[in-house]
C-alpha positions in Angstrom: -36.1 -1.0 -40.2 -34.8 -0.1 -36.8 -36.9 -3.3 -35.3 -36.2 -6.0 -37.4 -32.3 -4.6 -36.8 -33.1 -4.5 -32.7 -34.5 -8.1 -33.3 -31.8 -9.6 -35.2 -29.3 -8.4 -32.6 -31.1 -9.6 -29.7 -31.2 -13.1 -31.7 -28.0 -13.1 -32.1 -27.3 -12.8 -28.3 -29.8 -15.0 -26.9 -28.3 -17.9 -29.6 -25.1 -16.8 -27.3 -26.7 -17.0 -23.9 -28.1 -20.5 -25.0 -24.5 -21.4 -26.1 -23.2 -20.2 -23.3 -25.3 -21.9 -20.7 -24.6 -25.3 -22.8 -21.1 -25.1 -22.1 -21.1 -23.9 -18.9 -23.2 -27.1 -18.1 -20.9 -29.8 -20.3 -17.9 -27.9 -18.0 -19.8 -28.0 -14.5 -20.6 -31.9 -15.2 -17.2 -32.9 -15.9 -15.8 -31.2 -12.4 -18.8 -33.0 -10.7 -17.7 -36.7 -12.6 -14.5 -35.6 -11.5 -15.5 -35.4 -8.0 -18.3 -38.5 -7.6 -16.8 -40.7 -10.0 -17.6 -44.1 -8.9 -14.2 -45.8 -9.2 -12.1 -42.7 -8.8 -9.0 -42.7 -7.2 -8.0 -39.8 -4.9 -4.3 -38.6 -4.8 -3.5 -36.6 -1.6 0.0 -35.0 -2.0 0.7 -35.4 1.8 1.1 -39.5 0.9 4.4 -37.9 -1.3 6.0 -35.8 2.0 4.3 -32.5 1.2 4.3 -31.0 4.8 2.7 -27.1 4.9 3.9 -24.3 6.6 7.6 -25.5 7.5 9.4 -23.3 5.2 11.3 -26.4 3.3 10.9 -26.9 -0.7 7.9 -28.7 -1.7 7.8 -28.4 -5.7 9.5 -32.1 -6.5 6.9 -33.9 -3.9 4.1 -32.2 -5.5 5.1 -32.8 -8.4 5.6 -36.6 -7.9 1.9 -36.2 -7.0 1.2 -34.3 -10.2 3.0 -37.6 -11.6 1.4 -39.9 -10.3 -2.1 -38.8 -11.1 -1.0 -39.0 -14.7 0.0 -42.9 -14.6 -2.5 -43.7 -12.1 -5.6 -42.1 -13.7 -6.4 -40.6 -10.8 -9.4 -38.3 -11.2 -8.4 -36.1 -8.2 -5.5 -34.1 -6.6 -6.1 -33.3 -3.1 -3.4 -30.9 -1.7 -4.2 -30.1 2.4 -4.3 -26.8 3.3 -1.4 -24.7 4.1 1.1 -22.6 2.5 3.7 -24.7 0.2 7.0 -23.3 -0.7 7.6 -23.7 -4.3 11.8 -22.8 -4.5 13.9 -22.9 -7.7 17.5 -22.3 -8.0 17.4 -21.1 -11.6 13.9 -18.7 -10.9 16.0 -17.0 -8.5 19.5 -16.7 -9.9 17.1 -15.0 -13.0 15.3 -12.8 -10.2 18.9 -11.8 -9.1 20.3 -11.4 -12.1 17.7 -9.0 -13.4 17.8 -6.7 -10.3 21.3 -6.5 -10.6 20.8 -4.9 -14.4 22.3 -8.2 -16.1 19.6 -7.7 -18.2 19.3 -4.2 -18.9 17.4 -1.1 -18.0 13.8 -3.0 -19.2 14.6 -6.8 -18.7 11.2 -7.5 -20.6 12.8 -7.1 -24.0 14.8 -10.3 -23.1 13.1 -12.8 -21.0 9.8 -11.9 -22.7 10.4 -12.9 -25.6 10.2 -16.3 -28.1 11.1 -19.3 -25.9 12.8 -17.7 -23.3 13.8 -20.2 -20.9 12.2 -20.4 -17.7 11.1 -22.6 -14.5 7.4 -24.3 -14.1 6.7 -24.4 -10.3 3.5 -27.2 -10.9 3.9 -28.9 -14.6 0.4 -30.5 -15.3 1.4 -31.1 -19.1 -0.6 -33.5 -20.4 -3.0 -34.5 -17.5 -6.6 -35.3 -18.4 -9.8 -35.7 -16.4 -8.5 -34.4 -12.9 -10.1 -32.2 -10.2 -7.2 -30.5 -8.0 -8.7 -29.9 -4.5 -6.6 -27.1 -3.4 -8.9 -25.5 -0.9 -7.1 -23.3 1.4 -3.3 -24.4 -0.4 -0.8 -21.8 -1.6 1.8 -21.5 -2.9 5.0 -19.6 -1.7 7.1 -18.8 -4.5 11.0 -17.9 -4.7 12.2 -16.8 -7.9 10.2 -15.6 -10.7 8.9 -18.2 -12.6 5.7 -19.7 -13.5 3.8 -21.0 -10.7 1.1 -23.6 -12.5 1.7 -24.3 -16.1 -1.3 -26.3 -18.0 -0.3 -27.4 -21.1 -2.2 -29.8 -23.6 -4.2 -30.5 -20.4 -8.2 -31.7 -20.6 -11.0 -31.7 -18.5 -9.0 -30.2 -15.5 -10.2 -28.3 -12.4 -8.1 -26.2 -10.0 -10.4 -25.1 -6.9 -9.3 -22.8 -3.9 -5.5 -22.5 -4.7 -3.8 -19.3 -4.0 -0.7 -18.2 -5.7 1.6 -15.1 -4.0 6.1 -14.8 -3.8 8.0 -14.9 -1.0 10.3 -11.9 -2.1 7.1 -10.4 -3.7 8.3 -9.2 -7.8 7.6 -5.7 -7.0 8.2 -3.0 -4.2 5.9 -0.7 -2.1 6.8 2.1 -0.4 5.3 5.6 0.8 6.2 8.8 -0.9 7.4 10.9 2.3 8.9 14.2 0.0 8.0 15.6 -3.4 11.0 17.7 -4.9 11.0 19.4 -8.3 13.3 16.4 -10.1 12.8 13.6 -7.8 10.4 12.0 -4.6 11.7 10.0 -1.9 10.0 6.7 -1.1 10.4 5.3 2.3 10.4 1.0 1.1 7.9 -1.8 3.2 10.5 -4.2 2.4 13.7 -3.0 1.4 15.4 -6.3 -0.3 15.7 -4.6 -3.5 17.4 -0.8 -2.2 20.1 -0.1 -3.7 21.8 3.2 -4.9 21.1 1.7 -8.6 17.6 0.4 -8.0 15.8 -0.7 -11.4 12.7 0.3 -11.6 11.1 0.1 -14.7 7.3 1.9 -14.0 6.1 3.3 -11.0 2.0 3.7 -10.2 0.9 5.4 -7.5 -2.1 4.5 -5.1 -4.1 7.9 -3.0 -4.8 6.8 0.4 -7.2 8.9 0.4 -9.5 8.0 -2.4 -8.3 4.3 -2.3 -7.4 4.1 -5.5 -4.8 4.9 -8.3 -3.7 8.5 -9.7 -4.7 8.5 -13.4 -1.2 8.8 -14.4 2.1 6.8 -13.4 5.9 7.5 -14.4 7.8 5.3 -16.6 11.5 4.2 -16.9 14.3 5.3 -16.9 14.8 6.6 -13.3 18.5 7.6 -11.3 18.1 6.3 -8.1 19.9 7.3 -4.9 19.6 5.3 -1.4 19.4 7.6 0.9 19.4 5.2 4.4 18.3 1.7 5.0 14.6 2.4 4.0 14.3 5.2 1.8 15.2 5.3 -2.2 15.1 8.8 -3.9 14.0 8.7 -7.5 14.6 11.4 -10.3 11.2 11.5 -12.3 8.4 14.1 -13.4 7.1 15.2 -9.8 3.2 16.1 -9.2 2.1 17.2 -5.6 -0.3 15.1 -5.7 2.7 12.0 -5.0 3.2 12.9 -1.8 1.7 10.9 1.0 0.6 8.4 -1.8 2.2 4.5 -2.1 4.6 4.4 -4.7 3.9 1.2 -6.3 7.7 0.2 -8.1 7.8 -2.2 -10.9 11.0 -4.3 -11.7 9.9 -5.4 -14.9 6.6 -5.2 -17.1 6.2 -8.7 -19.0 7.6 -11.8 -17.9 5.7 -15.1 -17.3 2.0 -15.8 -16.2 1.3 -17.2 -12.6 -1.1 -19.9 -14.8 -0.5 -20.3 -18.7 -3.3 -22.5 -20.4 -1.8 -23.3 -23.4 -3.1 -26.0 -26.3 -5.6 -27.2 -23.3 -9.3 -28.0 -23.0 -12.3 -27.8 -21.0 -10.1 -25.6 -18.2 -11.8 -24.2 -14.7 -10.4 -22.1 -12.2 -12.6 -21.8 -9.1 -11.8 -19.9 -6.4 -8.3 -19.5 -7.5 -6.3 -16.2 -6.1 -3.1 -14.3 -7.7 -1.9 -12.1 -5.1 1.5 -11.1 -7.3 3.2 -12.2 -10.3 6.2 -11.0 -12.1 3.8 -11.1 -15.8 0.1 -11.8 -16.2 -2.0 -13.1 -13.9 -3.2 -16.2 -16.5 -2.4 -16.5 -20.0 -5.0 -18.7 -22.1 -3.2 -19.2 -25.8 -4.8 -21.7 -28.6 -7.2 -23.2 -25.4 -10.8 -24.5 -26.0 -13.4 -23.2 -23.0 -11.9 -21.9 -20.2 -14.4 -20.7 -17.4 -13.4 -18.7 -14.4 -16.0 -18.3 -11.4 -14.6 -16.5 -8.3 -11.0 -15.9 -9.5 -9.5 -13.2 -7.7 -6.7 -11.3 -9.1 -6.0 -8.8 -5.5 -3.0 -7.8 -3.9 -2.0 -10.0 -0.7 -2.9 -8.0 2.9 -0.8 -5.0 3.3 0.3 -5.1 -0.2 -2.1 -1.9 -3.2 -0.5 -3.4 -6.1 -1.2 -7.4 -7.7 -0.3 -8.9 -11.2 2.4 -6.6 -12.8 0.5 -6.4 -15.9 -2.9 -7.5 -17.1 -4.6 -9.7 -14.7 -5.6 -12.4 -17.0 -5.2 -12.6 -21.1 -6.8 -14.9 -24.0 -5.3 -15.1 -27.4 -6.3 -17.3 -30.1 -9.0 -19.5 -27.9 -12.3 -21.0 -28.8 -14.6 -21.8 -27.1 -16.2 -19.8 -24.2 -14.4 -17.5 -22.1 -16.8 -17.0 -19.4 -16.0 -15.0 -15.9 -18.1 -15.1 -13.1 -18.3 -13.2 -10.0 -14.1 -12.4 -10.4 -12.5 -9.5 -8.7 -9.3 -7.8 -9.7 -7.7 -5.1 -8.1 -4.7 -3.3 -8.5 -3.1 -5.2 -11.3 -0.4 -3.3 -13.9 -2.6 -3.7 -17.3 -5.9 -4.8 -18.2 -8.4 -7.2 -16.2 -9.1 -8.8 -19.0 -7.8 -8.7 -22.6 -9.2 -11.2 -25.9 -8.6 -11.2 -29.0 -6.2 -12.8 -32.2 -3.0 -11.6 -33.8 -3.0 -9.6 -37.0 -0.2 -11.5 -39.4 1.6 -9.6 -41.9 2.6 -11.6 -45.3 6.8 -11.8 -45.7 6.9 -13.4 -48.9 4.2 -14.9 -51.5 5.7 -18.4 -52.4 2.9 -19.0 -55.3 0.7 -21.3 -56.1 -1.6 -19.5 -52.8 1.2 -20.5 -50.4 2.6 -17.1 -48.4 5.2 -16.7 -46.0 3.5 -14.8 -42.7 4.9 -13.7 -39.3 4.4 -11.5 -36.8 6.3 -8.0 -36.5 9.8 -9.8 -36.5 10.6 -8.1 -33.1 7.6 -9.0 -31.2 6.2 -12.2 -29.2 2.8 -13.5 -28.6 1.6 -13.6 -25.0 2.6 -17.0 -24.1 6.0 -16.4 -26.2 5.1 -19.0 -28.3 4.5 -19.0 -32.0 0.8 -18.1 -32.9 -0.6 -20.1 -36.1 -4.1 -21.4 -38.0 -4.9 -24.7 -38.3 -5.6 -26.3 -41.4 -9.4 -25.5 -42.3 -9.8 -22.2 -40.3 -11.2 -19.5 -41.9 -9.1 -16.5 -42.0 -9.8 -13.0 -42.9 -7.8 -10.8 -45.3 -7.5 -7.4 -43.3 -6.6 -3.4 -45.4 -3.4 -2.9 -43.0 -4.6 0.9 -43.3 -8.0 0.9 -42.5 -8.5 -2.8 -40.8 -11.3 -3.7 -42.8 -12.2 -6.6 -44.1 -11.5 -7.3 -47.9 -12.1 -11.4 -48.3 -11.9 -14.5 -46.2 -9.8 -17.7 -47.3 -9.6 -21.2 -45.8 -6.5 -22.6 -44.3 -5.3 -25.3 -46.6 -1.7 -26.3 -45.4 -0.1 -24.7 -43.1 3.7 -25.5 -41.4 5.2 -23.9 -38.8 9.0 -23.1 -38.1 9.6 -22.0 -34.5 12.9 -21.0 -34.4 12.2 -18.5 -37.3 9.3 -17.6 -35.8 7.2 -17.9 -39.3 4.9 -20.1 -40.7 4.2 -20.9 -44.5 0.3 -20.6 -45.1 -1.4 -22.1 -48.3 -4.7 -20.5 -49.0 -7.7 -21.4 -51.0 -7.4 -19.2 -53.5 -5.0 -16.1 -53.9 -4.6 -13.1 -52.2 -5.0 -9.3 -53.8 -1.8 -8.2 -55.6 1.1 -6.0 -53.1 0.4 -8.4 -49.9 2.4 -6.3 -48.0 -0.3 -3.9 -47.7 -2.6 -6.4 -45.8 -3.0 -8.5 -42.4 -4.7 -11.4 -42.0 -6.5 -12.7 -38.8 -7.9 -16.3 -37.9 -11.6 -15.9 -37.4 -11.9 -19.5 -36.2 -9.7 -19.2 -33.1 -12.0 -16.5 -31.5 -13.8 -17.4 -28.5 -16.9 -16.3 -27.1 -16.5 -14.0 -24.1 -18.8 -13.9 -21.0 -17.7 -11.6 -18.3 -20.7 -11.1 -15.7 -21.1 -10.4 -12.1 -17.7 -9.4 -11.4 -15.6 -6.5 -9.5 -13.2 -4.7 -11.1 -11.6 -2.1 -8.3 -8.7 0.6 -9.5 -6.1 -1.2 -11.4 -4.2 0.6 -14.2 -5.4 0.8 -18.0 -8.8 -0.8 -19.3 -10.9 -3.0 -17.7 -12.5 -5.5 -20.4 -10.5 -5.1 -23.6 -12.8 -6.7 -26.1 -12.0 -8.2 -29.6 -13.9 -11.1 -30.1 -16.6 -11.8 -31.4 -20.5 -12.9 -29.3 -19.7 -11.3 -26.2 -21.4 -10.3 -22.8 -20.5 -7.9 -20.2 -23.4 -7.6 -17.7 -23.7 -6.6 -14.2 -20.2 -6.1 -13.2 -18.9 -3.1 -11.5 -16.1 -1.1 -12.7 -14.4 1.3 -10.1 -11.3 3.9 -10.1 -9.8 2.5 -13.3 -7.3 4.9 -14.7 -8.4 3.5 -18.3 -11.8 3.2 -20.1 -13.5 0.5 -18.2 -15.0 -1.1 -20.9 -13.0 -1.1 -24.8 -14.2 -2.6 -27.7 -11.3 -2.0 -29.9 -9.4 -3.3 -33.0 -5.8 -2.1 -32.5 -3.8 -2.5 -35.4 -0.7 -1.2 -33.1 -0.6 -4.0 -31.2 -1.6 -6.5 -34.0 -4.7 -7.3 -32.1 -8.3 -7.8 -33.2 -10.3 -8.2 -35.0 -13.2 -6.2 -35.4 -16.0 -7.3 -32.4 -19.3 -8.2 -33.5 -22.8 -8.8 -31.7 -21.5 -7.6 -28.2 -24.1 -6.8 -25.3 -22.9 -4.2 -22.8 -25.8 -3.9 -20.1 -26.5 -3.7 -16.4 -23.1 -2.1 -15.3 -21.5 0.1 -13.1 -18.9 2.1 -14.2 -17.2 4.9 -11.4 -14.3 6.9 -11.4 -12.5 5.1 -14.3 -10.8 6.6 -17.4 -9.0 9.6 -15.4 -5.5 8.6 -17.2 -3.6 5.9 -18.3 -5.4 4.2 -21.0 -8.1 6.6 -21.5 -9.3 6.0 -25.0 -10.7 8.8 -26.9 -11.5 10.7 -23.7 -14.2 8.2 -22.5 -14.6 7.0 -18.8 -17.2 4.4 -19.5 -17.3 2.7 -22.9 -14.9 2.7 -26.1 -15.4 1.8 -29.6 -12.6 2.7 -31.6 -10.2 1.4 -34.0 -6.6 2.2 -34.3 -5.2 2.1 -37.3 -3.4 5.0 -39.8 -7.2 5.7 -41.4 -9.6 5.4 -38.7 -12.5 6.9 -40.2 -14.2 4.4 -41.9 -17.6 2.3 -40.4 -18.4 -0.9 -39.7 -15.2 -2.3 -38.0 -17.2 -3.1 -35.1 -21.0 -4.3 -36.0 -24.3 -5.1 -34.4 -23.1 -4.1 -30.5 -26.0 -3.1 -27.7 -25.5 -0.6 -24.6 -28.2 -0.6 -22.4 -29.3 0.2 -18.6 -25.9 1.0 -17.2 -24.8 3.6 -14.7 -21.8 5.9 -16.0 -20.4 8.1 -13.1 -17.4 10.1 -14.5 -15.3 12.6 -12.8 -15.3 16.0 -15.5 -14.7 13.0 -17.9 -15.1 14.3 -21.3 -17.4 11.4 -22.5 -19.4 8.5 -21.2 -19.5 6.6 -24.3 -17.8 7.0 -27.4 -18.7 5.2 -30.7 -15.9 5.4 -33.4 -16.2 2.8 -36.5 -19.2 0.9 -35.7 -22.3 -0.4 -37.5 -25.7 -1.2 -36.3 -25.2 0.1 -32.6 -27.8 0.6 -30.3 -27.7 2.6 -26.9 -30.8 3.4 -24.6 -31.6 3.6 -20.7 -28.0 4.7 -19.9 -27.4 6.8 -16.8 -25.1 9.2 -16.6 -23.6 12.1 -14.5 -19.8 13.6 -14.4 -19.5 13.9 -18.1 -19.0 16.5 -20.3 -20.5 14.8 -22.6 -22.8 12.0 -22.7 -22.3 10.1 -26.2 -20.4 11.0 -28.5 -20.4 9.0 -32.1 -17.6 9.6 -35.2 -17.2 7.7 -38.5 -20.3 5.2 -37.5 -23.5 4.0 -39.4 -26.9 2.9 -38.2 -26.4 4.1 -34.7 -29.6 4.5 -32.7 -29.6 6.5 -29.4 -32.5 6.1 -27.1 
């Protein structure tokens, strides 16, 4: 029995791997007919007065590039190198506004949240069939905003193009005294000091061990100025702060440096997010997106990047493949997939239902998150997270401003719909994260839930999280369940010591989070093999928790007080 399981398994991923490969081929040849198109026609942004390094706005003379490669056809986008300033009146009276408390204590809770209003630095909407040559070009931002914005965009390549802020959307500083209720923090820039400095998290980076303490200190914080440099803040103190870089957060959520929204056949080569007031990309109802050398990192001098997760995919298809990445330093997760669990409002008869979101929560992008007509969607126990039926999407229409959506099904749902979710199982991409370096950054490194997924030969170092999570997490209303993942080939050192930790383990999660999480088979057909776990007194490598059909063998592992531990799981084979 335990073969003809192994061998179904390992069919199952190599049909992925051949998938996979196909794509990544049908993507690589469109960036190359982008390039050696015979009658292409090259737009080179200097033509529209782009002129690097002097200091003066560029945004409306790339954009009249941007333009013009929409009405011209033009198949590329070369932008010299240099550093560009992209400057926005409105990004920075929003910037000013928030650190002067105009929007509360934790701004997130307005200006993340449906349709906020906000400023694009680079608006690509609609472009087709385009390679942007951006090697060695940046971008210089003032004001928080979002920097490259790719919406209903096809066949579109960005190569070489760094983005990073002028008056960065954070503030660094070194913690020169540790009292009982409060540290002092001498500032590397001190723009933002003020007696009432808003700070809404603060993480802390050890010079020592080059990397993050497990734990930071969240909001809210009385703040004192105590000279032109130094801020005292009244938080839980640890020795251990002192001497460390206090890594000060004015804001958690906001938008992406790249959103990829309702776009196709996306690559980002060589493209690097030194800081961003949000994400570092947001992919949302996007088909393929592939990633090969994206660095998420902070700029020189700078421990901290992104202000949450480095990059985030929700209701894609497709393939989601990274290759050779790095991220470092990043507020949240490197990497986070998966759909939105929708509760049903209202059953309208006749199999049409009322659904929404949590009434007081966005989606990523902070747009509204729907099926389309013919997906398949799964009917999902709100307690337990398992599966009970999947339907077909008949009709659907969507109502933005109430931020619902009326859903006709194929046939009806069990009787009290308010005790189940439902998630679209057509709008889950294939993941592919290999050959990449994920240094200390706060939380999880690859959250996983999707479905046909590989994670091979990355390494994972001082995360304060579990590096690698395979997790339904009915809090959040993301999932689903992950099925016919491949974990092999990595190594994982020095992660899970704190902040997002889950169920103790430093290497690799399985878990489920929901009000009854004891029952199996969430999570199905998953293999672990040959990777190197290095914990520090981590109380697990790997942890197993509502699975089915798992297999782990020819893991190393030292630091751990325990090496595997499995709960509420079936079929799970330990070699």
């Amino acid at each position: 029995m335990q073969l003809i399981f192994t061998h179904k398994i390992m069919n199952k991923t190599s049909k992925h791997i051949v998938l996979a490969f196909i794509i990544i081929l049908v993507l690589q040849n469109i960036m190359f007919a982008q390039m050696n198109e015979a009658n292409s026609l090259e737009i080179n942004a200097a033509d529209f007065g782009v002129i690097p390094n002097d200091g003066i706005d560029d945004q409306e003379a790339l954009q009249n590039a941007i333009n013009q490669c929409k009405s011209k056809k033009a198949t590329t986008l070369f932008i010299p190198p240099g550093v560009y300033d992209i400057i926005d009146e409105d990004a920075i009276t929003l910037m000013n506004d928030i650190m002067d408390w105009k929007y509360g204590k934790n701004p997130q809770d307005i200006i993340f949240t449906p349709y906020f209003p906000y400023a694009k630095g680079l608006d690509f909407n609609g472009l087709k069939n385009v390679y942007v040559k951006a090697i060695g070009a940046s971008l210089l931002c003032s004001g928080w905003m979002e920097p490259v914005s790719l919406e209903n965009c096809e066949n579109i390549t960005i190569e070489g193009l760094t983005i990073d802020y002028k008056t960065i959307p954070h503030s660094e500083g070194k913690v020169i005294q540790v009292k009982k209720k409060y540290i002092d923090v001498e500032l590397k820039d001190n723009q933002w000091l003020r007696d009432k400095m808003l700070i809404t998290r603060i993480m802390f980076w050890d010079l020592q061990k080059n990397r993050l303490l497990g734990k930071s200190v969240y909001h809210p914080f009385k703040t004192k100025k105590i000279n032109e440099h130094t801020i005292r803040i009244y938080t839980k103190t640890k020795p251990g702060m002192l001497g460390t870089i206090a890594l000060m957060n004015h804001t958690f959520h906001f938008r992406p440096a790249i959103l990829i929204i309702e776009a196709k056949n996306t690559i980002l080569k060589q493209v690097t997010i030194h800081s961003q007031p949000g994400m570092g990309i947001v992919g949302h109802r996007s088909h393929n997106i592939l990633m090969e050398e994206l660095r998420v990192i902070p700029a020189e001098g700078y421990y901290q990047s992104t202000n949450t997760d480095a990059t985030h995919f929700t209701s894609c298809t497709g393939l989601i493949r990274f290759d050779g990445c790095m991220f470092i330093g990043q507020g949240d997760d490197a990497t986070n997939v998966h759909g939105y669990y929708h509760k049903f409002t209202k059953d309208l008869g006749k199999q049409s239902y009322e659904i929404k979101l949590e009434d007081h929560w966005t989606t990523h992008a902070c747009v509204l998150d729907f099926p389309d007509v013919g997906d398949t969607v799964e009917i999902v126990r709100k307690k337990t997270l398992e599966v009970v039926d999947s339907m077909i999407v008949v009709k659907i229409d969507t109502f933005q401003k109430q931020w619902k959506s009326i859903i006709k099904l194929n046939h009806p749902l069990p009787e009290k719909i308010e005790d189940y979710y439902f998630i679209d199982i057509s709008q889950l991409p294939s993941l592919d994260f290999v050959n990449c370096s994920v240094g200390s950054h706060l939380a999880r490194g690859v959250l996983v839930k999707t479905r046909n997924v590989l994670i091979e030969n990355n390494s994972f170092r001082g995360g304060t999280g579990t590096a690698i999570h395979i997790g339904a997490e009915g809090d959040w209303r993301e999932g689903p369940g992950s099925v016919n993942v491949t974990i092999k080939n990595n190594r994982i050192t020095e992660c899970g010591r704190g902040d997002g930790t889950n169920n103790g383990a430093c290497g690799i999660a399985i878990n489920v989070k929901a009000p009854d999480k004891t029952v199996p088979g969430i999570h199905k057909n998953i293999i672990i093999e040959q990777n190197i776990i290095k914990g520090e007194n981590a109380f697990v490598g790997i942890s197993v928790r509502g699975a089915n059909n798992v297999q782990i063998s020819g893991n190393q592992f030292s630091g751990c007080k325990e090496n595997i531990k499995v709960k509420y799981s079936t079929k799970v084979k330990i070699q």
